[in-house]
RODO-2510 file (C-alpha; in nm, 4 decimals, decimal comma):
residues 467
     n   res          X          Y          Z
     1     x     0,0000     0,0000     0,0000
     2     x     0,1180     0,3391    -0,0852
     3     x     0,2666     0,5480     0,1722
     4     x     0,1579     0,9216     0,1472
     5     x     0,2787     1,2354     0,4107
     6     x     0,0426     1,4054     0,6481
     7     x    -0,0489     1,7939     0,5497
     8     x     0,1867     1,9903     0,8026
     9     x     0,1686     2,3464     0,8609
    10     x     0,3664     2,4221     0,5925
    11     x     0,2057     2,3151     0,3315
    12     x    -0,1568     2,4623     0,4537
    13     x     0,0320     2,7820     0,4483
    14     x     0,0943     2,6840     0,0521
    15     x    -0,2236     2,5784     0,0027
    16     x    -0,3568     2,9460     0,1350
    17     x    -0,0642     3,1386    -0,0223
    18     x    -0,2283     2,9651    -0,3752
    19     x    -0,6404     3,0046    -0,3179
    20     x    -0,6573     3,2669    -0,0076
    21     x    -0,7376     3,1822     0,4008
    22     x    -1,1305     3,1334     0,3543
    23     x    -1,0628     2,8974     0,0859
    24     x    -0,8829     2,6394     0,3290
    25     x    -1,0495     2,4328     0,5559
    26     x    -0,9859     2,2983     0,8575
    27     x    -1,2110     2,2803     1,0776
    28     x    -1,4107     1,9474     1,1307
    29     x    -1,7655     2,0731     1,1381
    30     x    -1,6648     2,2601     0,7580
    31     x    -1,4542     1,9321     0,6876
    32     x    -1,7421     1,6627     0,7599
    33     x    -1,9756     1,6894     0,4358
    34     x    -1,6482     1,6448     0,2394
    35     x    -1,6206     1,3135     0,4172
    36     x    -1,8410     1,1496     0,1929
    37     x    -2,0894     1,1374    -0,0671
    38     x    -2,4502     0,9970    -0,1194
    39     x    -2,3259     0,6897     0,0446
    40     x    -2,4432     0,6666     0,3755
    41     x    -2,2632     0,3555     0,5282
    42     x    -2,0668     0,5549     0,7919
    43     x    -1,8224     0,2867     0,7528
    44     x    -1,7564     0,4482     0,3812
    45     x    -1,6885     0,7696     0,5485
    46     x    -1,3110     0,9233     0,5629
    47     x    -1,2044     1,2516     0,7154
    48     x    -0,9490     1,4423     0,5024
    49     x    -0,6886     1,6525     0,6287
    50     x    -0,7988     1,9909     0,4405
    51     x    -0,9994     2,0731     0,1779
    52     x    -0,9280     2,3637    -0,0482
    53     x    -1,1613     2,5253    -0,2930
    54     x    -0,9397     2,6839    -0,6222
    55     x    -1,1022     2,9170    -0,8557
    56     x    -0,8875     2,8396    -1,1384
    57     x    -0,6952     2,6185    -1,3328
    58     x    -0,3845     2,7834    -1,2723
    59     x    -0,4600     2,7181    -0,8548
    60     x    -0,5542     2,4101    -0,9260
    61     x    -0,1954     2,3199    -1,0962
    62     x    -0,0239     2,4184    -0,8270
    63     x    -0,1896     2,2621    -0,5945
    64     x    -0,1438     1,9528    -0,7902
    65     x     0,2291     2,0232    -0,7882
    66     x     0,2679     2,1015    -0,4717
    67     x     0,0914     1,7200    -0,3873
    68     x     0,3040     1,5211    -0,6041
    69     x     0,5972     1,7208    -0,4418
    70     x     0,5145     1,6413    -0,1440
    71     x     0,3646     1,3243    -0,1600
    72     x     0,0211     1,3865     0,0291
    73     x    -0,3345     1,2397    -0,1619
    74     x    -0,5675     1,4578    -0,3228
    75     x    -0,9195     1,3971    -0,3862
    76     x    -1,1223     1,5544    -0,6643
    77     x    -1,4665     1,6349    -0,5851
    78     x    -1,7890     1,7852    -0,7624
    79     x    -2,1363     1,8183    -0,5476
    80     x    -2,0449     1,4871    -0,3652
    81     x    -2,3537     1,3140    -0,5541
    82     x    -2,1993     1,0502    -0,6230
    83     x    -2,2870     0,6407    -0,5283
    84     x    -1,9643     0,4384    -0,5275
    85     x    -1,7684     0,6687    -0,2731
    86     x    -1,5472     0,8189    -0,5705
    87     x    -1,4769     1,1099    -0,3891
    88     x    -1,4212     1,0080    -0,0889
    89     x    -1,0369     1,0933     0,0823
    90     x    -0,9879     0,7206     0,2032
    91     x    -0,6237     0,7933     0,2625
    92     x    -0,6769     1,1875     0,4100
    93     x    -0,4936     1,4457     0,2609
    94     x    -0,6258     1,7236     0,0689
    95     x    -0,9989     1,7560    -0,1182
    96     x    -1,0192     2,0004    -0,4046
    97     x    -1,3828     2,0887    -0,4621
    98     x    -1,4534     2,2813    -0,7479
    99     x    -1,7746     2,4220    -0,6400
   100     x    -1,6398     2,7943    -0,6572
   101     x    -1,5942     2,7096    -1,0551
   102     x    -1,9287     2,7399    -1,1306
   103     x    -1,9426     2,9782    -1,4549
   104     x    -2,0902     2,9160    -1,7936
   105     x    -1,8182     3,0748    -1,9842
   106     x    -2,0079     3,0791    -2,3720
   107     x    -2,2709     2,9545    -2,4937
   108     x    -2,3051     2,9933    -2,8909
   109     x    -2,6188     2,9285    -3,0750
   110     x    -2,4971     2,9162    -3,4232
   111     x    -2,2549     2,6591    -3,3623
   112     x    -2,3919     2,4993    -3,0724
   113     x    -2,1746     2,4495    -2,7880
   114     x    -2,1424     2,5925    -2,4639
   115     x    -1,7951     2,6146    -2,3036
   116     x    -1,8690     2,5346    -1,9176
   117     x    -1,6537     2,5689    -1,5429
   118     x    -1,6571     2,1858    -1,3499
   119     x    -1,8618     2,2593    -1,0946
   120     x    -2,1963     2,4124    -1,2908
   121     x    -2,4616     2,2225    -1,1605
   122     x    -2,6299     2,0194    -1,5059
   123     x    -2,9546     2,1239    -1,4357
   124     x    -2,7913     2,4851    -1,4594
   125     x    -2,6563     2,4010    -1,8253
   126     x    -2,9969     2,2497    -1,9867
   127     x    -3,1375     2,5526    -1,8041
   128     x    -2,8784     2,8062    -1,9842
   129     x    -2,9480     2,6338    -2,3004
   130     x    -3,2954     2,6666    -2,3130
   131     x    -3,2941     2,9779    -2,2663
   132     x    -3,1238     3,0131    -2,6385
   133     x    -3,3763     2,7686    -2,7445
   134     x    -3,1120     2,4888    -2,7242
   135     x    -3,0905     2,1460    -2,5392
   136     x    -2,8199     1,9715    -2,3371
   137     x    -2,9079     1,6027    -2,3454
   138     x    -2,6616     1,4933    -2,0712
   139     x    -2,9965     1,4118    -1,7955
   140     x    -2,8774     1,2383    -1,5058
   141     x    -3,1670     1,1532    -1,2227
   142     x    -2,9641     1,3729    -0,9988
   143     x    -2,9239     1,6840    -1,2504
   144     x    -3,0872     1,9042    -1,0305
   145     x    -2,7563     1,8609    -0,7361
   146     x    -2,4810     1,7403    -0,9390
   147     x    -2,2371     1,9218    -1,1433
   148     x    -2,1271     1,9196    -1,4544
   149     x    -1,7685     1,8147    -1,3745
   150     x    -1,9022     1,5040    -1,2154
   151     x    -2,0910     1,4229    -1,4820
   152     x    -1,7852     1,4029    -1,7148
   153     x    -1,5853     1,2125    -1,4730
   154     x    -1,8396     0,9372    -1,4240
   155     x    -1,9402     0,9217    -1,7818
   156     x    -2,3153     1,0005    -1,6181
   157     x    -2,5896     0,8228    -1,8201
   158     x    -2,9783     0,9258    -1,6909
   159     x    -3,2905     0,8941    -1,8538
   160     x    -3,2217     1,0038    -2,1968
   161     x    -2,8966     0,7982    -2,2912
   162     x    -3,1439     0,5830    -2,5071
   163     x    -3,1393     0,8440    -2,7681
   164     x    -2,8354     1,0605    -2,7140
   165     x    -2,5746     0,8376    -2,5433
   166     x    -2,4015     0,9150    -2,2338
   167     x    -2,1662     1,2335    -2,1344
   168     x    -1,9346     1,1252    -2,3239
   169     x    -2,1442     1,1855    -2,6402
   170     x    -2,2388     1,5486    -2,5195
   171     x    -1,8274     1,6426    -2,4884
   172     x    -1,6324     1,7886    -2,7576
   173     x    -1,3123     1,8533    -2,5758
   174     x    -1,2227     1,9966    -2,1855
   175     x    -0,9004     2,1694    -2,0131
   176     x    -0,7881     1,9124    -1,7755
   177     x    -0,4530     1,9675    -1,4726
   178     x    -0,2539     1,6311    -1,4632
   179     x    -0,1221     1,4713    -1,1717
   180     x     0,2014     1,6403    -1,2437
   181     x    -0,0139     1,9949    -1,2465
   182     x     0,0103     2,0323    -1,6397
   183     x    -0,2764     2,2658    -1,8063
   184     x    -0,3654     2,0667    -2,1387
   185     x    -0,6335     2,0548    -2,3849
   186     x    -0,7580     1,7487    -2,4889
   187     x    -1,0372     1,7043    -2,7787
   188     x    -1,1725     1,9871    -2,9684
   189     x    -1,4512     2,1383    -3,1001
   190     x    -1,4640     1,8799    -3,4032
   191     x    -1,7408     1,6083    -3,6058
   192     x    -1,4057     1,3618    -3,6375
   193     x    -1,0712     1,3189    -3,5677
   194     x    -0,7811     1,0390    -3,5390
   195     x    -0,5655     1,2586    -3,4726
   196     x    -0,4088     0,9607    -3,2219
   197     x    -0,5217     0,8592    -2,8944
   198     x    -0,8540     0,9780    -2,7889
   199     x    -0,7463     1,1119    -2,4660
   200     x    -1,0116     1,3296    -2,3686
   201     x    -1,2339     0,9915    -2,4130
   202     x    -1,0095     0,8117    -2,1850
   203     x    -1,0244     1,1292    -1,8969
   204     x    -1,4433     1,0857    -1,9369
   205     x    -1,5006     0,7826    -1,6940
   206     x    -1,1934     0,8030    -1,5172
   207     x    -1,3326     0,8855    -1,2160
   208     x    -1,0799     1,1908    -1,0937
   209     x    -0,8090     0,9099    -1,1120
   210     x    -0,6294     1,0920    -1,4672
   211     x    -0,6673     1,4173    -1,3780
   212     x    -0,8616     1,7302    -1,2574
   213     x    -1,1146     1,9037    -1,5271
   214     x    -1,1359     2,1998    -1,4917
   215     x    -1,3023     2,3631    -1,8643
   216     x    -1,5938     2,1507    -2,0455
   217     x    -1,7300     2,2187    -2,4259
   218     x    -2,0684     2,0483    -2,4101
   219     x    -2,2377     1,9744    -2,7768
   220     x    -2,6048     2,1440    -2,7516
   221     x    -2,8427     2,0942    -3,0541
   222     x    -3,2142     2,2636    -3,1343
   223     x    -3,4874     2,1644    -2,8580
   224     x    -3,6957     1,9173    -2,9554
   225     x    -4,0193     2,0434    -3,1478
   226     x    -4,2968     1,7738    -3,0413
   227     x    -4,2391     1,5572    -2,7569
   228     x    -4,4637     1,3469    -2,5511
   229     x    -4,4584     1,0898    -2,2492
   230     x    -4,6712     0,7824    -2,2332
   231     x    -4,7169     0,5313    -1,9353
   232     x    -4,7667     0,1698    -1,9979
   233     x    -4,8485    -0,0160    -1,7258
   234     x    -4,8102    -0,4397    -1,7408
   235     x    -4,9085    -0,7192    -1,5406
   236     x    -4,5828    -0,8713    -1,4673
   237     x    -4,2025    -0,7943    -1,4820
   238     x    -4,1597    -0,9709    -1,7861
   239     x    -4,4158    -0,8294    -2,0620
   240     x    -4,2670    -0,4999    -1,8951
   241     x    -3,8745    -0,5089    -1,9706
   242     x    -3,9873    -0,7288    -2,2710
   243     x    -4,1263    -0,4533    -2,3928
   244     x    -3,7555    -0,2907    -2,4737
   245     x    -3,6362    -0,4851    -2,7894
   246     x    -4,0186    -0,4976    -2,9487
   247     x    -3,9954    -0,1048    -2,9464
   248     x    -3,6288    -0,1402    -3,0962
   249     x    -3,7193    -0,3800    -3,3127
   250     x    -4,0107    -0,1535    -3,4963
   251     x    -3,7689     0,1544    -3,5725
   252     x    -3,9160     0,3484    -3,2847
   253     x    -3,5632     0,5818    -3,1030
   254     x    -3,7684     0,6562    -2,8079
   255     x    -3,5750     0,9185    -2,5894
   256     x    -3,6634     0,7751    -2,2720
   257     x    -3,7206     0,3958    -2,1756
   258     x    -3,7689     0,3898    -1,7963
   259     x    -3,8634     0,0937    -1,5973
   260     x    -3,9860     0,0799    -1,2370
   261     x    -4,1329    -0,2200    -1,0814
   262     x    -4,4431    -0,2694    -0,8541
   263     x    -4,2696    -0,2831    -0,5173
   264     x    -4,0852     0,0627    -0,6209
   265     x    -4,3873     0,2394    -0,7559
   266     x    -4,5764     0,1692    -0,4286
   267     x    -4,1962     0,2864    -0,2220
   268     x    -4,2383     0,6376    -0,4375
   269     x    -4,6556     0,6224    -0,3939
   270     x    -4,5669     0,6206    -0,0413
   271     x    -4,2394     0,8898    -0,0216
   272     x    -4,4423     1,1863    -0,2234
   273     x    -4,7951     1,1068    -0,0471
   274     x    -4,9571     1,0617    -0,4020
   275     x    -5,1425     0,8355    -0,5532
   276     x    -4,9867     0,6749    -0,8889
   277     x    -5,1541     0,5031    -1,1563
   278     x    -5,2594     0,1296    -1,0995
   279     x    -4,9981     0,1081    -0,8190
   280     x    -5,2239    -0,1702    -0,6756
   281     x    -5,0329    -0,4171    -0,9401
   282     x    -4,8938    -0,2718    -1,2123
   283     x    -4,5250    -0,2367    -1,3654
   284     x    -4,4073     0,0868    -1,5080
   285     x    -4,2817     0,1564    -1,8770
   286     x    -4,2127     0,5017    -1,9128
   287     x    -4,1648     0,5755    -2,2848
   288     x    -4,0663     0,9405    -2,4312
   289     x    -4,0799     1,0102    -2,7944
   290     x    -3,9882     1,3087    -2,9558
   291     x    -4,0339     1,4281    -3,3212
   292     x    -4,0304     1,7130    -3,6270
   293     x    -4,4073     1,7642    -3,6306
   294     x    -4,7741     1,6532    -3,4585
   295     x    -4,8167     1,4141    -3,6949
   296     x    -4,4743     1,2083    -3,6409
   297     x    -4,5725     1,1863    -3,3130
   298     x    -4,9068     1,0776    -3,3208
   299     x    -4,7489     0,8122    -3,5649
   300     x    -4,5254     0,6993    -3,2901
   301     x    -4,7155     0,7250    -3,0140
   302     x    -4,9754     0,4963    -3,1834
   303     x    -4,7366     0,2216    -3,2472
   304     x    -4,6131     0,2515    -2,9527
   305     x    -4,9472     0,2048    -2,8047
   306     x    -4,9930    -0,0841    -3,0115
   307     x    -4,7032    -0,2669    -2,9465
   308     x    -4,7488    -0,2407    -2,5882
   309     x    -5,0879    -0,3585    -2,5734
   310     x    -5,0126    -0,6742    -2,8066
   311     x    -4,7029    -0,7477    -2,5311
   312     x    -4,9727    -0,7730    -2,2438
   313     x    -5,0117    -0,4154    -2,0790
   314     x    -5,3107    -0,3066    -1,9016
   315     x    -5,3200     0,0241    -2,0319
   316     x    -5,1346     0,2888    -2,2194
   317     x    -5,1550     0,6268    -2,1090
   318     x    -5,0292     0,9796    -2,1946
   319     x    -4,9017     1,0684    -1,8813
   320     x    -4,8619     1,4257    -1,6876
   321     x    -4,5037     1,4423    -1,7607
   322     x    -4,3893     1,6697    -1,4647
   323     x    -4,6027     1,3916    -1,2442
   324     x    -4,3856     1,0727    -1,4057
   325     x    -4,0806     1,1569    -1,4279
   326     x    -4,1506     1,3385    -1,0304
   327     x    -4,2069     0,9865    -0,9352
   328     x    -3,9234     0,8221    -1,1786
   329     x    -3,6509     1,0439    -1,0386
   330     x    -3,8120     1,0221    -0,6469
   331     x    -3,6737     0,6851    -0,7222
   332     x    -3,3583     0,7399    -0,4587
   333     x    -3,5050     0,9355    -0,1790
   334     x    -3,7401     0,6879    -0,1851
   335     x    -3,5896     0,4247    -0,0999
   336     x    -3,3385     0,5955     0,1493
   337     x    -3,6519     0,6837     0,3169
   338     x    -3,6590     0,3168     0,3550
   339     x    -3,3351     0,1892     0,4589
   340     x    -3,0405     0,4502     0,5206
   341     x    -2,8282     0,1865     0,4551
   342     x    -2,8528    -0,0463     0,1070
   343     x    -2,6473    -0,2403    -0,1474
   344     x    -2,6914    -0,0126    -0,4836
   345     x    -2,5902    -0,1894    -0,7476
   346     x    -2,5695    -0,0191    -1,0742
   347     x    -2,5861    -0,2936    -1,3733
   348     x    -2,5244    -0,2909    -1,7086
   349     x    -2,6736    -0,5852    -1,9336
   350     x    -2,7009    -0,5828    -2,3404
   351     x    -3,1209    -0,4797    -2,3677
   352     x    -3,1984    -0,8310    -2,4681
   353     x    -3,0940    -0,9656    -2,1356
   354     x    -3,3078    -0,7326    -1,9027
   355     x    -3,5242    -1,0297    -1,8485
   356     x    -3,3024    -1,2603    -1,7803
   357     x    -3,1215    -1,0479    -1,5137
   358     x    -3,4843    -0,9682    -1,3593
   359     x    -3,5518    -1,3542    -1,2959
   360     x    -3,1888    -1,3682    -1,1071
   361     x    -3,2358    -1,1058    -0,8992
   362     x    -3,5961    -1,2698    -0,8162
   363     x    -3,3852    -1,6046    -0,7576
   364     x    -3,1656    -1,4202    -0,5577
   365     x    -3,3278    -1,1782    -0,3284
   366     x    -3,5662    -1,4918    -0,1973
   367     x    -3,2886    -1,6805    -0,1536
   368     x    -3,0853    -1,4571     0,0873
   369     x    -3,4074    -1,3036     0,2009
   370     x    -3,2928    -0,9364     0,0661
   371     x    -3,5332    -0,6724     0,0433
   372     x    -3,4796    -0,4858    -0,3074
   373     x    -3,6004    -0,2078    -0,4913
   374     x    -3,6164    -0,1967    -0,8641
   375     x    -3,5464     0,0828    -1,1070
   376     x    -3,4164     0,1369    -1,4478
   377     x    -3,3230     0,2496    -1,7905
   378     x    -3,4273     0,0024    -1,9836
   379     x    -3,3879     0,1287    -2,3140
   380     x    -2,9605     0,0757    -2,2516
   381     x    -2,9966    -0,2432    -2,0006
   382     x    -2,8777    -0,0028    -1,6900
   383     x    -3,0445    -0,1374    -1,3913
   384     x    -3,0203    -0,0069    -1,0960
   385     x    -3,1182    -0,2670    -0,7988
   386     x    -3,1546    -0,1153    -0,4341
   387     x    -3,0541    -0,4151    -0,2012
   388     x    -3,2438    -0,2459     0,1658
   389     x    -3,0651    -0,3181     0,5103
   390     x    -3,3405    -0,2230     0,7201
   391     x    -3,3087    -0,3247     1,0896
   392     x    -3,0412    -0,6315     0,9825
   393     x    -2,7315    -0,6382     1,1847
   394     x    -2,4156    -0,6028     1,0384
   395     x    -2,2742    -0,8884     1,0327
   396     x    -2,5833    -1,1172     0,8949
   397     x    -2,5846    -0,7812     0,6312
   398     x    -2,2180    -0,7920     0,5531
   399     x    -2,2697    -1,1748     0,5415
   400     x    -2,5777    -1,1760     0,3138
   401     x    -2,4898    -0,8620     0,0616
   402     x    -2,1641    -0,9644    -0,0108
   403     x    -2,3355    -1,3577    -0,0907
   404     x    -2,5823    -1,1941    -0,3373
   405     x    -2,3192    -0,9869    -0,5131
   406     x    -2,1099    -1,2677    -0,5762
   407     x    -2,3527    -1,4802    -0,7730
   408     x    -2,5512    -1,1692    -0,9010
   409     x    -2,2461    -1,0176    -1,0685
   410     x    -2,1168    -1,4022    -1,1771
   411     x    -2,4656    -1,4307    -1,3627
   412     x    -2,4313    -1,0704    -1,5153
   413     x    -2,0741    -1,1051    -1,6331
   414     x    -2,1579    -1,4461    -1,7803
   415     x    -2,4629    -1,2510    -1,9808
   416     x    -2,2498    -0,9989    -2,1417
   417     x    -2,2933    -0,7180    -1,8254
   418     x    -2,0845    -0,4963    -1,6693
   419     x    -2,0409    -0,3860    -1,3005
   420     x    -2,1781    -0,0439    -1,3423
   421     x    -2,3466     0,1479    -1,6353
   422     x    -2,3223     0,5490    -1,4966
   423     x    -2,2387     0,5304    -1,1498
   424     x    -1,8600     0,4307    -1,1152
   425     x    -1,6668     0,2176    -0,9351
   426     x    -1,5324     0,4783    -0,6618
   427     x    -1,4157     0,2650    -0,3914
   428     x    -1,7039     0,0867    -0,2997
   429     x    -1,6881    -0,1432    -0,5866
   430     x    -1,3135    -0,1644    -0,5682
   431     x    -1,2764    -0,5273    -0,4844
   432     x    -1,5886    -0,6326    -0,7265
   433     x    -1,4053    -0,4873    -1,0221
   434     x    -1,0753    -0,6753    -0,9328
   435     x    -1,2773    -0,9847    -0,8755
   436     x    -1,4870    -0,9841    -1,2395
   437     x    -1,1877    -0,7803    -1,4397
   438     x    -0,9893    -0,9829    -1,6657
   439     x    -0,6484    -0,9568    -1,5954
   440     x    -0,5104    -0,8146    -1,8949
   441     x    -0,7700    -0,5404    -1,8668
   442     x    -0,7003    -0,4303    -1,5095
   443     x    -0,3434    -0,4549    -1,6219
   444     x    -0,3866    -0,1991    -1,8705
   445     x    -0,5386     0,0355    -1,6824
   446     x    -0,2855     0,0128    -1,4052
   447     x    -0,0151     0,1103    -1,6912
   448     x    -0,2203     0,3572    -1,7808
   449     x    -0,2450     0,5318    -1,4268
   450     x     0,1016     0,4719    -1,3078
   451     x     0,2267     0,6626    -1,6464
   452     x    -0,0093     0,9294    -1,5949
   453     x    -0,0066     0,9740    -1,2082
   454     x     0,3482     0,8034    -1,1299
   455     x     0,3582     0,8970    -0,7505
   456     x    -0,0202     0,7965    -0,7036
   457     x    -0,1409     1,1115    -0,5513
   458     x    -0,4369     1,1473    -0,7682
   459     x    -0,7381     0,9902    -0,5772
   460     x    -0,6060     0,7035    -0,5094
   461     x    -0,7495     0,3782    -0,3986
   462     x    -1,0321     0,4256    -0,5931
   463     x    -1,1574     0,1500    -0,9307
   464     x    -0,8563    -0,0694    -0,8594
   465     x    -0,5613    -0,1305    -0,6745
   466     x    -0,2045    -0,0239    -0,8545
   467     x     0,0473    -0,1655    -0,6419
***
């Protein structure tokens, strides 16, 4: 295990030479929401030994430099949203929010982009956009908290990755510091380029472990002219997520394919004090189409309808859309009201297996006796299962969770899944990713961090181990 030094006097005397006295914290009370993200398994939590807010990428290359120097950790960190503990200081040291760089720098409606600061919050952007009668597509559940920065480092998905893809299809190019404390610009405003390595594809995803961004150019593109939201409900779980490839299958690029099953719907029923269509017994299917003119989408909508009601459902409605997707994104709280502490697993199947995955976790949750919630976007096989602690002890949880995962994420790797589809690895699915990794892969990455971040200052501990 890597051996860092402890932040002396010294050095937070550098650190407030570079970003001014208020900007330094040290104080515990300040220190304590920067102990943690959305994860709230105390045991997750880690105290660092500072944090220090820059305002610019200039302060945030020294500080860099002045880490690496001196050997202490440094932890990236956005709105703290996050659900895998990726910005978490497991090893102390310093955490360098970039909350105080928060500016939309351009936005430019003839060639549609919009040059951002990390720590914009993304409802912010789709906000600024619209108001030059433009749309961001990056739509993360949590878009209304997180930042923009985040979203880039996690490669956030969210509702409308159906359509659009994830952040990584909404980037042109970003100013990111290096380990080292380097300013460089990777990717540019461009439709192609091999101009070699895509490197500003490899810093998207890399969860803060590559490098600090600090400067975003976001692709934007002309709001949608027609778009409307319908609500199938089904009897089962099956003619629900089977629903997925039918709607593929007939040439339909629905924006939005959202899934929520019974047990959830009556969870979120219960958090907002509002009654939800047939929550008595039915299975959500919330479908968003968009299109040129009225008559597109009445086309769609219609087959839509049709192949919904030929794959079982009870009933196909046009829903209130600031109702639905109230209740689809409630989706968290919800089930935190619940259980504080859970198991959230973030899985990524090809579409065609959604089923299959729903019947293990069935087989699974009733044979460990797990409470779980059910939730996702179905149109790119992300599923996000909520496994609930309730009133369990520790050690039958501990005992239990770590049993499911082990044959949940043997039956999704042998389907063609992946540990997580938007959420990360962080460091709470550290030893999951070095369990169901090839070796080769993991390999690769290593090279790729030590040659990038050769003292390991740069968040480290988090996706895999190096050493």
């Amino acid at each position: 295990m890597k051996q860092y030094n402890s932040v002396t006097q010294t050095i937070l005397d550098q650190l407030k030479l570079i970003v001014g006295d208020r900007y330094v914290f040290t104080d515990a009370e300040k220190m304590e929401p920067y102990a943690h993200d959305e994860v709230t398994d105390s045991r997750y939590h880690h105290m660092p030994e500072v944090v220090v807010l820059p305002d610019a990428a200039e302060q945030v290359a020294e500080i860099l430099k002045l880490a690496n120097r001196e050997l202490i950790p440094i932890v990236p960190r956005g709105a703290g949203t996050g659900l895998a503990c990726g910005a978490v200081p497991i090893d102390g040291g310093i955490v360098l929010s970039l909350e105080r760089m928060n500016r939309v720098l351009e936005i430019n409606d003839e060639c549609l982009y919009m040059i951002v600061e990390p720590g914009v919050r993304t409802d912010d952007v789709q906000k600024a956009a619209k108001t030059h009668e433009l749309f961001y597509a990056g739509d993360p559940c949590s878009g209304d908290s997180c930042f923009i920065g985040g979203n880039v480092a996690t490669n956030a998905g969210g509702n409308k990755a159906v359509k659009y893809g994830t952040t990584r299809h909404q980037v042109y190019g970003m100013q990111v510091v290096t380990p080292t404390g380097d300013i460089v610009e990777l990717g540019g405003r461009l439709a192609k380029n091999t101009t070699g390595y895509s490197l500003e594809q490899l810093l998207i995803g890399s969860e803060g472990t590559l490098g600090v961004i600090t400067r975003i150019t976001l692709k934007l593109m002309p709001l949608p002219q027609h778009v409307v939201d319908l609500l199938a409900i089904f009897p089962d779980i099956d003619s629900a997520v089977g629903i997925v490839s039918k709607v593929i299958k007939a040439g339909v690029t629905p924006t939005c394919v959202e899934f929520m099953d019974n047990v959830t719907i009556k969870s979120v029923e219960h958090f907002l004090n509002e009654k939800l269509p047939h929550s008595e017994n039915g299975h959500y299917i919330i479908l968003q189409v968009e299109a040129d003119t009225e008559d597109m989408l009445d086309d769609k909508s219609v087959l839509l309808d049709e192949l919904c009601t030929e794959n079982g459902a009870l009933s196909v409605l046009v829903a209130d859309p600031q109702k639905i997707w109230r209740a689809r994104k409630a989706f968290a709280e919800a089930v935190r009201h619940e259980s504080l502490v859970m198991g959230k697993e973030d899985i990524v199947v090809p579409v065609d297996q959604i089923p299959q995955l729903m019947r293990e976790i069935a087989v699974l949750s009733e044979k460990y006796q797990l409470v779980t919630r059910t939730a996702s976007h179905a149109g790119d096989g992300n599923v996000h299962l909520n496994i609930l602690k309730g009133n369990m002890p520790d050690d039958e949880w501990d005992q239990k969770i770590e049993a499911m995962q082990t044959e949940l994420y043997a039956a999704v790797y042998r389907i063609g899944g992946k540990l997580s589809g938007e959420h990360g690895i962080g460091y709470k699915r550290k030893q999951l990713m070095q369990e169901f990794t090839p070796v080769g892969e993991l390999n690769m990455m290593r090279a790729i961090k030590n040659a990038l971040d050769p003292n390991l200052i740069l968040n480290p501990g988090k996706i895999f181990d190096v050493e």
